[in-house]
N, C-alpha and C positions, 0 to 999 in steps of 0.2 A: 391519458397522459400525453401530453405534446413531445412530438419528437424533434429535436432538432435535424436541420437538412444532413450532418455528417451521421447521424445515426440512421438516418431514413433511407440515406445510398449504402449504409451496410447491410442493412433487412434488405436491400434489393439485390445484394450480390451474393448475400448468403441466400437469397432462394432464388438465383440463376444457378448457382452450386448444386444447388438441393435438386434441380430439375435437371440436372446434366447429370449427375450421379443415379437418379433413380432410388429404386429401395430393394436390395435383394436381403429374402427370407432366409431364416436357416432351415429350410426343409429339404432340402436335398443330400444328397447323400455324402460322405464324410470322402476326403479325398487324402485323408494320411497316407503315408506308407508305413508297411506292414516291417518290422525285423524277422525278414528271412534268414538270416543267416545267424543267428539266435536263436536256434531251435529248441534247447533246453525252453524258452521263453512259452512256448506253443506247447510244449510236451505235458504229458497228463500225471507223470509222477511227483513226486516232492524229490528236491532237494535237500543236498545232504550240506548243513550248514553248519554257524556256531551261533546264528541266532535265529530265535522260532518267530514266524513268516506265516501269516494262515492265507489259503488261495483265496482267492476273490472270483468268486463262481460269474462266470456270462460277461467277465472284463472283456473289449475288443483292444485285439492287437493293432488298432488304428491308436486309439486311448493315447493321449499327448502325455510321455512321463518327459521331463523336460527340467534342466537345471541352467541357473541365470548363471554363468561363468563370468561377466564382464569383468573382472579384475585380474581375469588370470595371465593376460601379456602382460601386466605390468609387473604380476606377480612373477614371472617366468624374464624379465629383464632382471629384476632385482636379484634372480640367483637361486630361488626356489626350485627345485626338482619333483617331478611328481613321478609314481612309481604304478608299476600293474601290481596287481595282489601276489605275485610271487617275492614283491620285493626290488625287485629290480626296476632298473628307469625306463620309462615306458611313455610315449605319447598321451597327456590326457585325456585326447580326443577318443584314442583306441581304449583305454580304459571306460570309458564312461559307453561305449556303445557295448561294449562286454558286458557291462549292466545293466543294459535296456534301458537305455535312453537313448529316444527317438529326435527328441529337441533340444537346441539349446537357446537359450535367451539373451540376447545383450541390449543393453539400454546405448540411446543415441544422445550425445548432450551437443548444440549446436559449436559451443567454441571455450571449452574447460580449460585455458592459457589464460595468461596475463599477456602483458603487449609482451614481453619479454620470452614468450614463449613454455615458460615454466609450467608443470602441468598443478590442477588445481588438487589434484589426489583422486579418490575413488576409483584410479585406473584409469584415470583421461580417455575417457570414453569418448570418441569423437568420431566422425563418420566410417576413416580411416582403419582406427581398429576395430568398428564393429565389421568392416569387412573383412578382415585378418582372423578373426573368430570365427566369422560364418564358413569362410574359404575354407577355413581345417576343419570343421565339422561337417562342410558336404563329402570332404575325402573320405568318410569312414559313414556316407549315406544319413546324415545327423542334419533336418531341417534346422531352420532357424527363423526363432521370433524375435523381430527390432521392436524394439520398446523406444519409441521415441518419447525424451522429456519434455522437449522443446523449453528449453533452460539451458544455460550454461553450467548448471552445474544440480547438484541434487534436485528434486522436486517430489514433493509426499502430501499429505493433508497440512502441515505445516507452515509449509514454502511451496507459492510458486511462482519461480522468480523470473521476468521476461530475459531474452537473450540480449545481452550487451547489444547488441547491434539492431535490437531490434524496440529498443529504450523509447525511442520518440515517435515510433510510429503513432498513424489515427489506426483505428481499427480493418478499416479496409485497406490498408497499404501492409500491418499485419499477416493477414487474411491472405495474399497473395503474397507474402512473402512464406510462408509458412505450407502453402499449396509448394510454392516451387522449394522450399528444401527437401520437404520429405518424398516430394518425386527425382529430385536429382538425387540427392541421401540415396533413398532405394535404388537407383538406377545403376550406383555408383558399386553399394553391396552386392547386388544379383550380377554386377558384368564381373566382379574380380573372383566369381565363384560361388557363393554363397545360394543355399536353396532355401526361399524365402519362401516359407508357409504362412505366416500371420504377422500384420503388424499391429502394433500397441500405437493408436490416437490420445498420448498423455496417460502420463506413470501417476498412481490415484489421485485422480483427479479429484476428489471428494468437495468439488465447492467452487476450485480456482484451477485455473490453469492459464499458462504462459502470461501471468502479471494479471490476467481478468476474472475478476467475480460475479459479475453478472452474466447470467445464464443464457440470453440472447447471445451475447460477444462470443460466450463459451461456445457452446453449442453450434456456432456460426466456424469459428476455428475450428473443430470438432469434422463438419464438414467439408472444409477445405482441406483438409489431411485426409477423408474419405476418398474425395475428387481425386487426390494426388496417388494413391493405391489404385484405384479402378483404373486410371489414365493410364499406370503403368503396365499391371497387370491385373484381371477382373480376377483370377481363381484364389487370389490371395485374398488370407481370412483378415478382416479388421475388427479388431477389439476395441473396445473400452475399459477401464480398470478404475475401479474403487476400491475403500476400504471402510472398516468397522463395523462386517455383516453382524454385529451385535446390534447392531439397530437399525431394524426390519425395514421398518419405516423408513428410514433415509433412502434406504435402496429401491423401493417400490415409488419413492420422489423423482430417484436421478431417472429410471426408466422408463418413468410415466413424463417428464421433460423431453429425453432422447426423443420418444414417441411425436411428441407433439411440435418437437421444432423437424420432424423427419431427420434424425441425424442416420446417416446411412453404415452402421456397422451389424457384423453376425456374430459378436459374441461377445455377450457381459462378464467381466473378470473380477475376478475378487481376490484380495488379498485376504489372507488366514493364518495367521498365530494364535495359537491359542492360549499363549499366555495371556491373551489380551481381548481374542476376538470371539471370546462366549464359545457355545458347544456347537458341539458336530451334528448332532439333530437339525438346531437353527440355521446352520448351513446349508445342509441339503435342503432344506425347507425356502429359504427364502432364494436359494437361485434356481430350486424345482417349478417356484412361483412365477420368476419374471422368465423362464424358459419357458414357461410355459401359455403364462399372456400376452408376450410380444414376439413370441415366435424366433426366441434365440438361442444358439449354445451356449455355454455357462462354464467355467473354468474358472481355478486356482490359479495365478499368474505368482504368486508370492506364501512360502510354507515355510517352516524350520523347524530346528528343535535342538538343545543342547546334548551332547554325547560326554560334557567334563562341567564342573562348575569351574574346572582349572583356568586359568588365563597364562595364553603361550608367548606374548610379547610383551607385556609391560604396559600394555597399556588395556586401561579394565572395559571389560565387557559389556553389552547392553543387559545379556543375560546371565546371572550368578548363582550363588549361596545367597538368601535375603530377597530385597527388592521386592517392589509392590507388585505382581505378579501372579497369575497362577500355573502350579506345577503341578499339571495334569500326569506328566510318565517321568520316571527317573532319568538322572542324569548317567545315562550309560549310553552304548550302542544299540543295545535293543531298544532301551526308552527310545532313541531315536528311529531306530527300525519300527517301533511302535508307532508313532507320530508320524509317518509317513504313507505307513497302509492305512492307517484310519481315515485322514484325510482324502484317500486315494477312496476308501473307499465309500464316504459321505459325498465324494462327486459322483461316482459311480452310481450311486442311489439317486441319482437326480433322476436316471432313466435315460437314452439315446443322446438328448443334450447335454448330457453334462461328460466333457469332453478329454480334461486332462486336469494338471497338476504340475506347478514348474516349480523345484526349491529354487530358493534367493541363496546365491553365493555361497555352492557346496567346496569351491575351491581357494576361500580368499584366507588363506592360513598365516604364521608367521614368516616374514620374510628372514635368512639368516643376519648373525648378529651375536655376538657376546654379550651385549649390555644394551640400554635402551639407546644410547646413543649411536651406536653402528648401527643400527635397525634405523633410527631416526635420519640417519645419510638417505638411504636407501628411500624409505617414504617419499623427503623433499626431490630427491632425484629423478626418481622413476614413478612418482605418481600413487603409487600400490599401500597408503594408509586409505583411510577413509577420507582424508582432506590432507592437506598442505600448507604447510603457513601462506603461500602464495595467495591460495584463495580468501584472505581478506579483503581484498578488491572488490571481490561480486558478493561475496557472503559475510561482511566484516560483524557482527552480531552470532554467527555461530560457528563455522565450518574456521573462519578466522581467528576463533577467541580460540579455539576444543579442536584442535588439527594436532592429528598422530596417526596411529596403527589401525592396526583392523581391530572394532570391539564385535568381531564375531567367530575366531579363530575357533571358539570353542562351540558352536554349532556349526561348522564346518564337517564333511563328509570325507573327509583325508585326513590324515594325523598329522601333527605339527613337523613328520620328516616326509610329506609329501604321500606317503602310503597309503591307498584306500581305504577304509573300513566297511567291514563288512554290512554296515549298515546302507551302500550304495547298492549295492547287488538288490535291495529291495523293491526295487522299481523294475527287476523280471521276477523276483519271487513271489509276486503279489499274483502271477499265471500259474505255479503250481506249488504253492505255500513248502514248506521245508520241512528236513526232519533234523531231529536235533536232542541232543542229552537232556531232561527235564531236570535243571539247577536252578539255583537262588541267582539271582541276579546284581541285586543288592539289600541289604539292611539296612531299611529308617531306622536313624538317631532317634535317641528317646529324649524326653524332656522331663524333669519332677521339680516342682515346687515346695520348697520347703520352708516353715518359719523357723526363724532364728528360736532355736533353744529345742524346738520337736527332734528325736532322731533321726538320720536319715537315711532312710530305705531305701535304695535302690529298685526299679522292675524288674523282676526277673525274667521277665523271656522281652523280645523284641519283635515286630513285623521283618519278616521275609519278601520279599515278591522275588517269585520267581521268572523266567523268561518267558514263562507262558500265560503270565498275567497272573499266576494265584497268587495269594496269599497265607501264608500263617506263620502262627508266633515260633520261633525257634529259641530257645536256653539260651539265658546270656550268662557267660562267666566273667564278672567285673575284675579290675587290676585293684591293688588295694590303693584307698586313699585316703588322707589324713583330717577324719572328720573333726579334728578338734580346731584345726587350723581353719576350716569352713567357717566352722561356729564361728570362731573368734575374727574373723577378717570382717563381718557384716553382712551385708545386703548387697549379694554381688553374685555373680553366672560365675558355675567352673564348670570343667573339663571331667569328667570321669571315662579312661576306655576300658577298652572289653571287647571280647569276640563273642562271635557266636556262629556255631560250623567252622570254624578256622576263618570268618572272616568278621576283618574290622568294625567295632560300632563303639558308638559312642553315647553318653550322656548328659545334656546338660543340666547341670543341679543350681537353680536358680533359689538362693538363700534371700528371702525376703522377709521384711518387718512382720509381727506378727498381725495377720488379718483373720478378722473374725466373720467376714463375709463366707458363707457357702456358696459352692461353687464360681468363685467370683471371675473367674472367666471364662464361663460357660462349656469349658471342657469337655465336662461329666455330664453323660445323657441323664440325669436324672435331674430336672429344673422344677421339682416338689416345692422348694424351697422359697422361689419366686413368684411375686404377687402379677399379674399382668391385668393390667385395669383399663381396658379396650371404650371410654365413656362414651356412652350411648351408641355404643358398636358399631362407630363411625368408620374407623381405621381399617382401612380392607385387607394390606398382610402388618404381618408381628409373629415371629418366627425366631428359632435358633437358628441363626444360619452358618453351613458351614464351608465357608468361600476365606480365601487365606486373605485375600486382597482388600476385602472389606473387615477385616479384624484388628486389632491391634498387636495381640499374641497369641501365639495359635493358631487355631484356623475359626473358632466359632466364635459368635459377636450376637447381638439381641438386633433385629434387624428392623423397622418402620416402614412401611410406605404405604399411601391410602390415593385409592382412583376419586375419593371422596376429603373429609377435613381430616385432616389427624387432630386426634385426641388420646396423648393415650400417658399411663403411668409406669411403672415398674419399678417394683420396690421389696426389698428385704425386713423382715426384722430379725435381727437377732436379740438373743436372752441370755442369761446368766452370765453377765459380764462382771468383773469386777467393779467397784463404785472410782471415777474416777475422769479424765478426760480422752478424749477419741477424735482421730480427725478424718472426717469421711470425704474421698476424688474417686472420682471414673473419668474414662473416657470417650468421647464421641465426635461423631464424623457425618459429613453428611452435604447434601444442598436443596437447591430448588425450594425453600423453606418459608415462603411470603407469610406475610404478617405472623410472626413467628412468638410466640410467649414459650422460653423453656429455663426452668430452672431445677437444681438439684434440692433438695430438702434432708434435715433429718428431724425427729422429733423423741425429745426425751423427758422423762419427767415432767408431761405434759406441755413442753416447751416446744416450738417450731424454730428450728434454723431456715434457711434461703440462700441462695447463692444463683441470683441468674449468670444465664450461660447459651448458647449458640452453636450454630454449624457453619464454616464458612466455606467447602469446598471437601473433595474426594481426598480419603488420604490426608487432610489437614488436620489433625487431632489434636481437639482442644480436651482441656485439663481442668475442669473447674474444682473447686475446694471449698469445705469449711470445717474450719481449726475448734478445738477446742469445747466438743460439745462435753457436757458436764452430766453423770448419770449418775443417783445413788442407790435405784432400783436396779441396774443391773440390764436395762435395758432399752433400746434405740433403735426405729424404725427408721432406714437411710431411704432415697429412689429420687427417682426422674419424673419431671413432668413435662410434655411433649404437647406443645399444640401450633399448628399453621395452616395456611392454604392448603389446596389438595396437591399431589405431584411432590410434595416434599418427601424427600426421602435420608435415612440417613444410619447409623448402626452406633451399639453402645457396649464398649469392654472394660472389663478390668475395671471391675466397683471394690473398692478398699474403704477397712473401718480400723484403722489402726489407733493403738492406745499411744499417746503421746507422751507417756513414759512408763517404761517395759519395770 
């Protein structure tokens, strides 16, 4: 490829960079500090708690437990009060080293104002207050990680958007603009106090950063933010941060690129939700890997987890009741306290490198406010929503259109009156696991499908989970409810509660048309029923599977994917139907589907119906249909047929053979 001469004096300055930085390993020995003065934290007994905590054998008290604060001045201008676990008002800073937390994390954004000064929301995180954060956490011995975005404002796999100021630059004027912020930035944080352990070179990067896609310019930027940390200070640790360790493969790309353009950092980051970002096995596995063939520590920069599906400001949440998602641990304090050792403890299995763990904004809760609109002062004012109308200017397509509140109050590690919960103290209980009452936790709501005209049975017992992970069914005693009114309203979801142990549950009783399909949403482990026609046993999986996120209702869905051509059918018949008309729809989802032929079928009375149909995307679920088939035997064989390139993949629920008149 020809390079033009302004690209050809950027390759020369990013590897004068590259030669003035050098390459330090992670092989030396770890330079945390230890919480001395938390000695329950080192102690060998269990804790006596309210929620169950299991130890984590051969953890070091170097171990980074570490929570991203950065929206708490803004949250603490607006009038928010935060509280020690007695109740009373308390420093946050003091609160949080009472729990053993050694780090805290703030993100840097170059210049989050309009000209007018207005902040843009998310805390107006600016160099300013990232030093005002770090200053109070070194008071109470609490390092701190700058997570610089090098953006004016958000920056994720999404967005990543250059700094107003830095709009017209060529690449190499860039380059040295972005050396000299994050050395003055730094300079600025560590003189006003702050004990700066590691910084972040871009908040996940996953592709782009600061306006560039191309992995030369990246990676060129990359190491002029290196330069700018070693110039300042060499002992400080420099990360890198990604996301969507769901897929392996990307991760073992960005590190084998790092490698190859020498970008000079000691420890690959990854962000970790797991409603989104696959299991804790594949974690530990894939930063066990690049810790291990490029010679780096390995950390969690990004964790959470919901303790309410409640929403405390009015304005809704990223995480709820619903939503395409997986909910691996209940919506409680433990669920929460659950999600936070696990994680701790799938880094912890990585071996020596694998180093810490930092939750994302355990303190950004509701600001006070009677109604959405007193709250709504407060956000524009002081910054403390996730965005601001202001930020239209820099972000006018999202942060400008969808600017309000915090949508994460409810995975927040404080209650909505600033009080801790007990789910914080987890990040020192994870040194000598707890002791604690063996109680129910919470009770999963039941679901039953019922057709219009069948009686309707309720379940009688319900799942348990207790605080210490088990399971089992407890008695439910239902409230009475008015089954004739069910009948007659139609094809519609109700409400039925009930307790069980003295506590709440519910039931939804989904009255639908009558279907003659077996098992028609894969429910019931028993798939006898179902024909699976694998042609010429091309299709390498084809599986019930049960992931909530790839289903439609429920949690299980008939799943596809082939390393080779998919080929495949699935089909029902049913028999002894009455003589008369039926109209058979499922649904499906899916992509990656090249030269695609898929259509539904039924065949009755020796007659074949058709109905082609498609995938167009994850989560996009298409509905195909056909009306009217006509049977005077009594019976009709419905199903799918599936064929495309390899790599296509995609999932099938909820097959219906309704009679079109009852």
């Amino acid at each position: 490829m020809k390079k033009t001469k302004k690209a050809a004096a950027f390759l020369c300055a990013a590897a004068m960079l590259l030669s003035a930085c050098g390459t330090k390993t992670a092989s030396g020995p770890l330079e945390f500090k230890t919480d001395s003065d938390n000695s329950w934290i080192t102690g060998t007994e269990p804790v006596k708690s309210s929620i169950y905590v299991d130890k984590i054998d051969g953890l070091s008290t170097d171990f980074i437990r570490a929570v991203d604060i950065s929206s708490v001045i803004s949250e603490e201008k607006s009038g928010v009060v935060y509280k020690g676990f007695d109740g009373s008002e308390q420093d946050i800073f003091k609160t949080l080293k009472q729990s053993g937390i050694n780090y805290v994390r703030v993100r840097v954004w170059n210049n989050p104002f309009d000209a007018a000064g207005n902040s843009y929301g998310g805390g107006g995180n600016d160099v300013s207050t990232a030093a005002e954060i770090g200053k109070r956490a070194a008071e109470y011995g609490i390092k701190t990680i700058v997570d610089f975005h090098y953006s004016d404002f958000w920056a994720d796999p999404s967005k990543q958007m250059v700094p107003k100021a830095w709009a017209d630059m060529d690449i190499d004027t860039k380059s040295e603009a972005l050396y000299s912020f994050t050395k003055e930035s730094l300079e600025s944080i560590i003189k006003a106090g702050a004990d700066v352990g590691m910084v972040q070179i871009g908040n996940e990067t996953t592709g782009a950063m600061c306006g560039e896609t191309n992995w030369i310019k990246i990676t060129g930027l990359m190491s002029a933010g290196a330069k700018a940390v070693r110039d300042n200070d060499p002992k400080i640790l420099i990360a890198v941060h990604f996301t969507n360790p769901e897929k392996p493969d990307n991760y073992e790309q960005y590190a084998k690129i790092l490698a190859n353009y020498n970008v000079d950092y000691d420890v690959f980051a990854s962000s970790y939700y797991s409603y989104w970002h696959g299991t804790l096995d594949n974690l530990t596995a894939i930063l066990k890997k690049i810790s291990e063939e490029y010679d780096k520590y390995v950390m969690v920069a990004e964790m959470s987890y919901a303790y309410t599906a409640e929403d405390g400001d009015d304005f809704s949440n990223t995480i709820g009741d619903g939503g395409t998602y997986e909910k691996h641990y209940q919506f409680t304090v433990q669920g929460q306290a659950d999600g936070i050792s696990d994680v701790i403890q799938a880094v912890h299995n990585v071996g020596e490198r694998g180093i810490g763990v930092c939750y994302w904004e355990p303190a950004w809760i509701p600001v006070p406010g009677n109604n959405y609109d007193d709250r709504f002062k407060l956000w524009e004012q002081y910054g403390s929503g996730w965005a601001s109308s202001y930020s239209a200017e820099y972000d006018p397509d999202d942060a400008g259109k969808y600017f309000g509140g915090s949508s994460w109050d409810n995975q927040a590690l404080f209650a909505n009156d600033g009080t801790p919960l007990e789910s914080l103290r987890t990040f020192g209980y994870v040194y000598t696991g707890t002791v604690t009452d063996i109680k129910i936790d919470t009770i999963s709501d039941c679901m039953t499908i019922i057709r219009l005209g069948d009686d309707i049975i309720l379940p009688e017992t319900a799942d348990a989970i207790y605080n210490n992970g088990e399971r089992k069914q407890v008695k439910v005693e239902w409230d009475s409810y008015d089954e004739s009114l069910m009948q007659s309203c139609g094809a519609n979801d109700y409400i039925v509660n009930g307790t069980a142990d003295g506590m709440p549950v519910k039931c939804t009783v989904s009255m639908v048309e009558p279907n003659y399909i077996e098992n028609y949403s894969f429910e019931n482990s028993d798939y006898s029923m179902w024909n699976i026609i694998n042609v010429n046993d091309v299709t390498t999986e084809l599986d019930f599977q049960d992931k909530s996120t790839d289903a439609k209702t429920g949690n299980i869905s008939f799943h596809f994917y082939s390393e080779n051509k998919v080929d495949v059918k699935l089909e029902q018949t049913v028999k002894d139907l009455k003589p008369g008309a039926y109209n058979f729809s499922l649904s499906l989802q899916g992509g990656d589907c090249a030269n695609d032929t898929m259509y539904i079928y039924a065949i009755a009375d020796g007659k074949e119906y058709t109905q082609e149909t498609g995938v167009v995307g994850w989560a996009n679920w298409q509905s195909p249909s056909i009306k009217n088939i006509t049977t005077e035997s009594g019976e009709i064989t419905v199903g799918i047929a599936i064929s495309c390139d390899a790599k296509g993949w995609g999932t099938i629920d909820d097959v219906l053979l309704n009679p079109v008149e009852r």
